[in-house]
PAZAPA-4460 file (N, C-alpha, C; in steps of 0.05 Angstrom, whole numbers, plus 32768, in hexadecimal, padded with zeros to 4 digits):
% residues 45
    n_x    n_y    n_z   ca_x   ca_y   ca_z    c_x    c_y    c_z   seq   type   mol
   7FAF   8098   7F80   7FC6   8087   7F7D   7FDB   808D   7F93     1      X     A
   7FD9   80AD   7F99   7FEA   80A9   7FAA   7FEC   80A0   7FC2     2      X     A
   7FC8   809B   7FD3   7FC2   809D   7FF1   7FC8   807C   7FE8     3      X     A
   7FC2   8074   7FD0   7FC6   804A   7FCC   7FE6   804B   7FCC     4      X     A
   7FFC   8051   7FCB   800E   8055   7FCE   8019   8057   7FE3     5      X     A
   8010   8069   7FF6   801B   8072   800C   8010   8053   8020     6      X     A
   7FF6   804B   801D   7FEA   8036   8034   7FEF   801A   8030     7      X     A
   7FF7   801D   801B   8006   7FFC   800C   8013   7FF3   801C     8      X     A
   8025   7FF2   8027   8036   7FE2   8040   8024   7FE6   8053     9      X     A
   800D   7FEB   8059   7FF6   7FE6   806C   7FE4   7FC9   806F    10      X     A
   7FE7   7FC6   8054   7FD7   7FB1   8054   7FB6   7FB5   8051    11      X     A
   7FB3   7FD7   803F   7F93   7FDE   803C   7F93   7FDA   802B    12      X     A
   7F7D   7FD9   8021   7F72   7FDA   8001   7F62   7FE9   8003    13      X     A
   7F63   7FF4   7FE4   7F53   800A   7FE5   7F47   8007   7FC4    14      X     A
   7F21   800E   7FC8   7F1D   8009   7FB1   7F12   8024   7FA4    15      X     A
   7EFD   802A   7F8D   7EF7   8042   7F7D   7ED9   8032   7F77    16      X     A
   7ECC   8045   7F78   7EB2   8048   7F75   7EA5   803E   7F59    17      X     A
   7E9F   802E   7F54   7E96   802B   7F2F   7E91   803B   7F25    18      X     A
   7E79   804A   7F26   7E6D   8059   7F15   7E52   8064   7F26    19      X     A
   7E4C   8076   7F17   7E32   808F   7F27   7E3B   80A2   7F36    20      X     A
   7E48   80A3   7F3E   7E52   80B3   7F55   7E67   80C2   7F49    21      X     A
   7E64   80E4   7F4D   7E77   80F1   7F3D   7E93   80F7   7F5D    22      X     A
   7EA7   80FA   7F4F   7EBB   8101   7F63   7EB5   811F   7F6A    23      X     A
   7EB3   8120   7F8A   7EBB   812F   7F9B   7E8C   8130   7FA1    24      X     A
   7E7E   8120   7F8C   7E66   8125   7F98   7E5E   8118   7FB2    25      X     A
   7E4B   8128   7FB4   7E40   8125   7FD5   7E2C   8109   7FDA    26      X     A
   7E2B   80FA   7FF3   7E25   80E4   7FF1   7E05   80E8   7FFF    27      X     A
   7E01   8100   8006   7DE8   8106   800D   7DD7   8110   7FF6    28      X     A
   7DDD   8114   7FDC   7DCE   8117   7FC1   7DCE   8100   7FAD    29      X     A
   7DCD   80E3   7FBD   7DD8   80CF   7FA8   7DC1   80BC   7FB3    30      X     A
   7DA9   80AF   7F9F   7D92   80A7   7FA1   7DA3   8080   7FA6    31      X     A
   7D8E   8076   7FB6   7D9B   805D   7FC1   7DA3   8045   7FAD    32      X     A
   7D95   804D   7F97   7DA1   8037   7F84   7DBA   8039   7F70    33      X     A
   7DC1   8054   7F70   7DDE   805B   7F64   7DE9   8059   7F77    34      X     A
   7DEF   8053   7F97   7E01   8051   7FA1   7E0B   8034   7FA9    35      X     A
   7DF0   801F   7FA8   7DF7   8005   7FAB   7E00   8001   7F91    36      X     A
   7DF8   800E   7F80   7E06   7FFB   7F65   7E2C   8009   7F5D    37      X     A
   7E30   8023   7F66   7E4F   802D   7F71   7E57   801A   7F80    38      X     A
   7E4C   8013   7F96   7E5E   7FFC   7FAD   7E60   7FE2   7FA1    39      X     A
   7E42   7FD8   7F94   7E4F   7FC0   7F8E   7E62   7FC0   7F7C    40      X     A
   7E69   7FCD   7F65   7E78   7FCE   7F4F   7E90   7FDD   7F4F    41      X     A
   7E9A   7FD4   7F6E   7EB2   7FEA   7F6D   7EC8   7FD6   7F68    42      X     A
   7EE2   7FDF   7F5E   7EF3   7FD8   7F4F   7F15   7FDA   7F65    43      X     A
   7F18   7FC2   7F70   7F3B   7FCB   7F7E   7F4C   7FDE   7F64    44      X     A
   7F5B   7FE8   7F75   7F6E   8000   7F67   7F8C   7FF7   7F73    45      X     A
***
């Protein structure tokens, strides 16, 4: 919330990952179908 806060008068958006993917895990231990299904189902914040 806070980095969406700070870049807001930027004009970024910034979205969050759906689901599968634990926070702070590594993207080199994440099998290809939990990650397309995180991207597609990600959610603006």
């Amino acid at each position: 919330m806070y980095i969406q806060r700070q870049i807001a008068p930027l004009g970024v958006q910034l979205s969050r990952l759906a689901r599968g993917l634990p926070t702070g895990g590594d993207l080199d231990y994440v099998d290809s179908v939990t990650l397309i299904r995180a991207l597609e189902g990600r959610v603006a914040m």
